[in-house]
VOGU-3710 file (C-alpha; in Angstrom, 3 decimals, decimal comma):
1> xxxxxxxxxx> 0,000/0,000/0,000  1,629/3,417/-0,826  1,824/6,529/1,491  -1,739/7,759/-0,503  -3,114/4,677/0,065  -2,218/4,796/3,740  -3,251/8,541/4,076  -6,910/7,613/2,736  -7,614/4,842/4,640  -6,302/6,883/8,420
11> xxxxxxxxxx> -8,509/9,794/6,673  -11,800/6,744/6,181  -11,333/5,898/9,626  -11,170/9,136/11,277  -14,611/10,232/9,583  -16,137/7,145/10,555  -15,164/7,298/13,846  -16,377/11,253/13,656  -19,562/10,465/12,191  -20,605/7,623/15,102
21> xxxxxxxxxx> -19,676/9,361/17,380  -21,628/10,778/20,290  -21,162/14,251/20,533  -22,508/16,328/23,532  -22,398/19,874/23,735  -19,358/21,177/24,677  -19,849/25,007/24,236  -18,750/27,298/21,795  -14,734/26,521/22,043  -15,292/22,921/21,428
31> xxxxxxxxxx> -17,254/23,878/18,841  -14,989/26,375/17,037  -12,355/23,410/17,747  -14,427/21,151/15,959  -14,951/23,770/13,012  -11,407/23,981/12,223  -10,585/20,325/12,738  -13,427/20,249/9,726  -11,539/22,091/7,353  -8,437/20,765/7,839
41> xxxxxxxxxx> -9,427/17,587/7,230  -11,535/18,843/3,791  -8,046/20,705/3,022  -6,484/17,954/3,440  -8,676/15,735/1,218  -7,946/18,648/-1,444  -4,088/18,360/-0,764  -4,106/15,144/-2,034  -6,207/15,255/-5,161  -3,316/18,195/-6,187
51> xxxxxxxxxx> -0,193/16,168/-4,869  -2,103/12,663/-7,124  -2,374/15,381/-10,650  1,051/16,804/-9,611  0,173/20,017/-8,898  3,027/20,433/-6,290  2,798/24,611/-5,636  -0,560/24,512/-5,382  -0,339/21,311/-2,957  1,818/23,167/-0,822
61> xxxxxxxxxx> 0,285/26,347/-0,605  -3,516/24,275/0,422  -1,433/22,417/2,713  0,141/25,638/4,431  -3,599/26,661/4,838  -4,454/22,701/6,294  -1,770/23,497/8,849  -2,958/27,079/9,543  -6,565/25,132/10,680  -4,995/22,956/13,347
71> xxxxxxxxxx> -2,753/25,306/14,673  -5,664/27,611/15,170  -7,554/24,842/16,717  -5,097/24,000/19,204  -4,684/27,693/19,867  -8,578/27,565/20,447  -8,462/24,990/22,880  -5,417/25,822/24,473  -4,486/28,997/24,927  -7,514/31,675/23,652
81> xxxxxxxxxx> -8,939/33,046/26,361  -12,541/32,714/27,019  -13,198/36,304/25,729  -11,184/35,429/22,353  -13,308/32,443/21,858  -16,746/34,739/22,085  -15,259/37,049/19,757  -14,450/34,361/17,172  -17,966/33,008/17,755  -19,169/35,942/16,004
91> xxxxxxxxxx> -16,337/37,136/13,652  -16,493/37,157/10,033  -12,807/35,929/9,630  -10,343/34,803/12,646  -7,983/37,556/10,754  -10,495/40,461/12,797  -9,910/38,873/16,031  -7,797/41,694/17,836  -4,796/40,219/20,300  -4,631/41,667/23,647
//
């Protein structure tokens, strides 16, 4: 099985394991968490189809943008403070969030 093949399947698993799951609500962090997670994985998805056509620059600049998602999820969970995570509940863009 090549690395592709061995990225899908981890990807197959993870949304199954997403979409059985039980999820209770865990407030709007968890949420926004969630959220990024999301597009991460669709990015990555996306990454793939351009790395299998060999569109390497545009692979890499999707995958800077997949890595921009989880970093800003851990950030969410981790280290935002409570008042960042209200403001990001109702932001258009994380980019207006304002860093105190």
């Amino acid at each position: 099985m090549d690395l592709f093949e061995q990225s899908m399947t981890m990807v197959n698993e993870l949304n199954q394991e997403l979409s059985q799951s039980e999820f209770v609500d865990g407030g709007l962090r968890l949420d926004l968490v969630y959220q990024c997670c999301d597009i991460s994985i669709e990015h990555r998805l996306a990454v793939k189809i351009l790395l299998e056509t060999e569109l390497f620059i545009s692979a890499l600049a999707l995958f800077r943008t997949q890595f921009e998602s989880l970093v800003r999820a851990y950030w969410i969970l981790f280290a935002a403070t409570d008042e960042q995570v209200c403001e990001l509940g109702v932001l258009d863009s994380i980019e207006q969030l304002t860093l105190k």
